[in-house]
N, C-alpha and C positions, 0 to 999 in steps of 0.2 A: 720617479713616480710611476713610469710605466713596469719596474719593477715591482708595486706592489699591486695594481687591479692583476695580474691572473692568480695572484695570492686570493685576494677579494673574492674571484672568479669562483674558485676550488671550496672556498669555504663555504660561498653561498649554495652552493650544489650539494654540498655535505650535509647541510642545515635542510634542506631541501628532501634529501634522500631521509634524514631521520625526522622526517612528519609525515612524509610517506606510510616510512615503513607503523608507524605509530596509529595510522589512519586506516592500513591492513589487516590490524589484529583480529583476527578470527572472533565472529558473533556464535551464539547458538543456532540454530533454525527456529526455535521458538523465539529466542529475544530479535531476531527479524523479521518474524510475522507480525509479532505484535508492534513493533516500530513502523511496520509498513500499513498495520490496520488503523494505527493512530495517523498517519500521515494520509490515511484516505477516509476520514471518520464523516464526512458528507457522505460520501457513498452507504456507508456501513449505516448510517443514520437515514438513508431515504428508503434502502431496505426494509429500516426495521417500521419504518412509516407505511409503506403496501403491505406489509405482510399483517401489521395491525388492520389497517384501513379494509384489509381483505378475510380477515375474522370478521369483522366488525357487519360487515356489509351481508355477510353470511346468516350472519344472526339476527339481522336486520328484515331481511328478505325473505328468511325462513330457509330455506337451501341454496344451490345453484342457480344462480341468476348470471345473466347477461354479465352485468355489471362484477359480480363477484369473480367470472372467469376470465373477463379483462386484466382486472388489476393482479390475482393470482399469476395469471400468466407473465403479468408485468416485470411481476417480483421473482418469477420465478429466472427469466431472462436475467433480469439485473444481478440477482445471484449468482449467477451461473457466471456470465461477467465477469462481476467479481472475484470467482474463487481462480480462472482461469489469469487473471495476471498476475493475482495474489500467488500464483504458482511460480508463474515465468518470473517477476521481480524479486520473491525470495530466491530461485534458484539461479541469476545472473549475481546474487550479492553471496 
């Protein structure tokens, strides 16, 4: 019996190494951005919420207001944010 577990051993390793390698397979840059922007679509979606909300408040106000360079500014951080891990996570995969 003890001669077959490192049989066992070597097979399960092999099985192992070929889902690995299968898990490897080179992506695009684009089919990883877009993977990576669906898997952060909160983010992507409170974006597109200040940047409405900061039109909106614009036109509401009539120009530059308090208010409108708050949330502009808000959006524009969180963008910014965003695009910088959107960088490093694409570029780690």
């Amino acid at each position: 019996m003890s001669g077959n577990t490192p049989q066992r051993n070597s097979e399960g390793v092999g099985l192992e190494d070929i889902h690995e390698a299968l898990d490897s397979v080179e992506q695009s840059t684009m089919s990883v951005t877009v993977e990576t922007v669906r898997e952060r679509w909160r983010t992507a979606g409170a974006i597109a919420v200040l940047a409405v909300t900061s039109v909106l408040l614009f036109r509401v106000d009539g120009g530059r207001s308090i208010d409108t360079q708050v949330f502009a500014g808000i959006t524009l951080l969180l963008l910014l944010y965003f695009l910088v891990t959107l960088r490093s996570d694409v570029g780690t995969e």
